[in-house]
C-alpha positions as CSV (number, residue, x, y, z in Angstrom):
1,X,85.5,-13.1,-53.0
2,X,85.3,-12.5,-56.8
3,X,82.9,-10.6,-58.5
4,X,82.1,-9.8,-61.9
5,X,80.3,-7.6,-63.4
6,X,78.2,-7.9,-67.3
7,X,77.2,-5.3,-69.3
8,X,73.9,-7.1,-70.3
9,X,73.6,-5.6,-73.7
10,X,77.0,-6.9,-74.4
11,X,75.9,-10.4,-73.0
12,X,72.6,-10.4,-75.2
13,X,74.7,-9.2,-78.1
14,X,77.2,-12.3,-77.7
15,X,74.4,-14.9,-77.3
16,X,72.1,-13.5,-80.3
17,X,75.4,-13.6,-82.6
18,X,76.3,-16.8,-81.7
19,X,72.8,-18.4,-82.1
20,X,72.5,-16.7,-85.9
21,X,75.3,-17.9,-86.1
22,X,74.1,-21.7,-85.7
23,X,70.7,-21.0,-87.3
24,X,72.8,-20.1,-90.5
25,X,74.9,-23.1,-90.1
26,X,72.4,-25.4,-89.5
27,X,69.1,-24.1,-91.7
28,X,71.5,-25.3,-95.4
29,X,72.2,-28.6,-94.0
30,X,68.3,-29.1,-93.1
31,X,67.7,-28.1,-96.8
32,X,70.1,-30.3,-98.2
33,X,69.2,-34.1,-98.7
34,X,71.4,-36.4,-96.0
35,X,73.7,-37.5,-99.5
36,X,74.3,-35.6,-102.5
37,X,75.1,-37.1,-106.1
38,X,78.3,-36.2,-107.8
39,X,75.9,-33.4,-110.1
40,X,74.3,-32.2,-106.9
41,X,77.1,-31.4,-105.6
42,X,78.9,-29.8,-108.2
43,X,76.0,-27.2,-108.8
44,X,76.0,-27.1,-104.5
45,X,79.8,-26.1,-105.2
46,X,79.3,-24.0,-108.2
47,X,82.3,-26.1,-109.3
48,X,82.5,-27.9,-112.7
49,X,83.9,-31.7,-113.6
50,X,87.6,-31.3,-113.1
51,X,87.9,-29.8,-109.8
52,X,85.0,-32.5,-108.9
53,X,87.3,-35.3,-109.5
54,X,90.0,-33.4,-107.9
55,X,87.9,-33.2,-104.7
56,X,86.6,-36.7,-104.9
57,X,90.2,-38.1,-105.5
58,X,91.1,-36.3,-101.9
59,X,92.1,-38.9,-99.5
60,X,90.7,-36.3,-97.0
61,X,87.6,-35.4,-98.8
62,X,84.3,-37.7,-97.6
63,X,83.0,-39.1,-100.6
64,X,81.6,-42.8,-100.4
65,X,82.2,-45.0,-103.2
66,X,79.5,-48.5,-101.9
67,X,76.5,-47.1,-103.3
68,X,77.9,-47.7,-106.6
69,X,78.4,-44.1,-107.7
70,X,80.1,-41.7,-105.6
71,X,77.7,-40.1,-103.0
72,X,78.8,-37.2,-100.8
73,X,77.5,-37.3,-97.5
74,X,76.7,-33.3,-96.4
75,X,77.1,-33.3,-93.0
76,X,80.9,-34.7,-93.5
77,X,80.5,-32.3,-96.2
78,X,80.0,-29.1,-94.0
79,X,83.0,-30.5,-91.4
80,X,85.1,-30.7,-94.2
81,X,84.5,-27.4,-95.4
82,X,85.1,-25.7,-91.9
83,X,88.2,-27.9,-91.2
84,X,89.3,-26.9,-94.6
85,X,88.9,-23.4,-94.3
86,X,92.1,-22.2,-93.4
87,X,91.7,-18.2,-95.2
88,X,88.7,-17.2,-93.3
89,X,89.7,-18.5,-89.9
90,X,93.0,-16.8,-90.3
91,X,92.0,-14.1,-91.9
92,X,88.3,-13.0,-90.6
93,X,87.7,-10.3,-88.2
94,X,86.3,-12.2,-84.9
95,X,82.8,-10.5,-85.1
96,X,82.5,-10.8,-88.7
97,X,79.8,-13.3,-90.1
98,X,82.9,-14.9,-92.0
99,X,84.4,-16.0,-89.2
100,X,84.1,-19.8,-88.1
101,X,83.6,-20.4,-84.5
């Protein structure tokens, strides 16, 4: 028979990180409206107009052109972002609040 033993403060620890974890996550997307307009989201990016069109030129980046001006939709938005973010994945300590789960 196997048994295992938890150190519940350990356990408690684990679940309270990973559930600040999805709050944060989750609390911008609630404040952000469902699709952002090109000027939205360059002052969302704190980016200016060339590396905009750069982003919306992407053929990975979600930007829909059938509204008739490009619309960013932010939950693709946020997916993009984390499957984009190579450096902090690599590069962030496990427990850090950097690091993407």
């Amino acid at each position: 028979m196997l048994q295992m033993q938890f150190d519940e403060a350990q356990l408690q620890k684990l679940i309270n990180d990973a559930v600040d974890k999805a709050v944060e996550r989750h609390a911008l997307k609630d404040q952000l409206p469902p699709l952002l307009t090109r000027k939205e989201f360059m002052e969302l990016m704190q980016i200016g107009e060339t590396k905009c069109a750069e982003l919306f030129h992407r053929e990975d980046f979600p930007v829909n052109r059938e509204l008739g001006h490009p619309r960013v939709p932010t939950s693709l938005l946020m997916e993009w972002i984390y499957s984009n973010t190579d450096w902090v994945r690599e590069n962030a300590e496990p427990n850090s609040k950097l690091a993407i789960v």
